[in-house]
C-alpha positions, 0 to 999 in steps of 0.5 A: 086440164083445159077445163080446170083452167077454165074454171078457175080463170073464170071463177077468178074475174068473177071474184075480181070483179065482185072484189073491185065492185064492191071497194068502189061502191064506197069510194067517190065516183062523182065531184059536184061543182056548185054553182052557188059557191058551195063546197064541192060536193063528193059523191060516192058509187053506191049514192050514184048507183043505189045497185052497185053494192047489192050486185057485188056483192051478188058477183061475190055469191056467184063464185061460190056458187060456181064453186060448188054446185053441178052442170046444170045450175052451173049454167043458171049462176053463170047466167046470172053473172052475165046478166047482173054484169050487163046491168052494171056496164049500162050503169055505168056507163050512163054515169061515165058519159051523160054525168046525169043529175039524178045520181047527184041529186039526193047528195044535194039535198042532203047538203043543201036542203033543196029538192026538185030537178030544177032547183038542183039544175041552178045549183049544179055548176058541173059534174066530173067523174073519178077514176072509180067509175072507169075501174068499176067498168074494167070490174064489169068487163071481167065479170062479163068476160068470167061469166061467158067462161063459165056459161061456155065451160061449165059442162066440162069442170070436175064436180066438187066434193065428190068423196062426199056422194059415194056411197058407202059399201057394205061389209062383208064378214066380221069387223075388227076393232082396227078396221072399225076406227077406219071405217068411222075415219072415211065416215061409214058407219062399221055397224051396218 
């Protein structure tokens, strides 16, 4: 019971995560104020971390993989859940806390044509961050959090699909036409 829990908290904040991450890549993260006297500019998650989208999506593809496959590459895919949610922490943090101009930078240019770290550092008047960042940090905590889980009680989890894996037993005797419909029905072959 205990393990079952487990598995489905886990491959549930995992699914979370990958679900928050990637509905905020598409939302605004950062608000450039310019100091030309512009229009402040929006800047999106997946413009301030070019990555957010492709790790999501990769939290997204670990459960799944969670779901289907044994111990042992259980503990791989779990790893990997912990890395990629350790990378997106650090991310984005550096956009929490230093609000660094290279994640605006290409929204400049492209709103203003001008390139160069110090061209663009003259027309940055400020920069502020949305809610977005700080919901995509709770993301990267459950999937830090879901990942450990996994990794810890991945030994445990009953293995799916097992009526899949017996093998069929031969039979012994004749077979009649009502017992061979049944056979088919459990996906043996009555002729062997």
């Amino acid at each position: 019971m205990l393990a079952r829990r487990a598995k489905s908290t886990s491959l549930l904040l995992i699914l979370l995560a990958g679900g928050l991450g990637i509905l905020s890549s598409t939302q605004t993260w950062l608000v450039v104020d310019r100091a030309d006297g512009g229009e402040a500019l929006d800047v999106a998650g997946n413009a301030a971390v070019p990555v957010l989208a492709p790790l999501s999506l990769t939290a997204l593809a670990v459960v799944a993989a969670l779901a289907l496959v044994g111990p042992v590459l259980r503990r791989v895919f779990a790893a990997i859940a912990v890395v990629v949610a350790g990378l997106l922490l650090v991310l984005t943090l550096r956009i929490l806390l230093q609000h660094p101009l290279d994640a605006v930078a290409p929204a400049l240019t492209k709103a203003t044509g001008l390139a160069g770290d110090t061209a663009l550092t003259a027309l940055v008047h400020g920069i502020a961050t949305t809610v977005w960042p700080w919901l995509a940090l709770v993301a990267w905590i459950l999937l830090l959090l879901g990942g450990l889980l996994a990794l810890v009680t991945a030994g445990r989890w009953r293995n799916g699909g097992r009526r899949y894996r017996t093998a069929p037993t031969p039979h012994e005797g004749p077979v009649d036409a009502v017992e061979s419909w049944d056979e088919l029905s459990r996906g043996t072959d009555p002729t062997r």
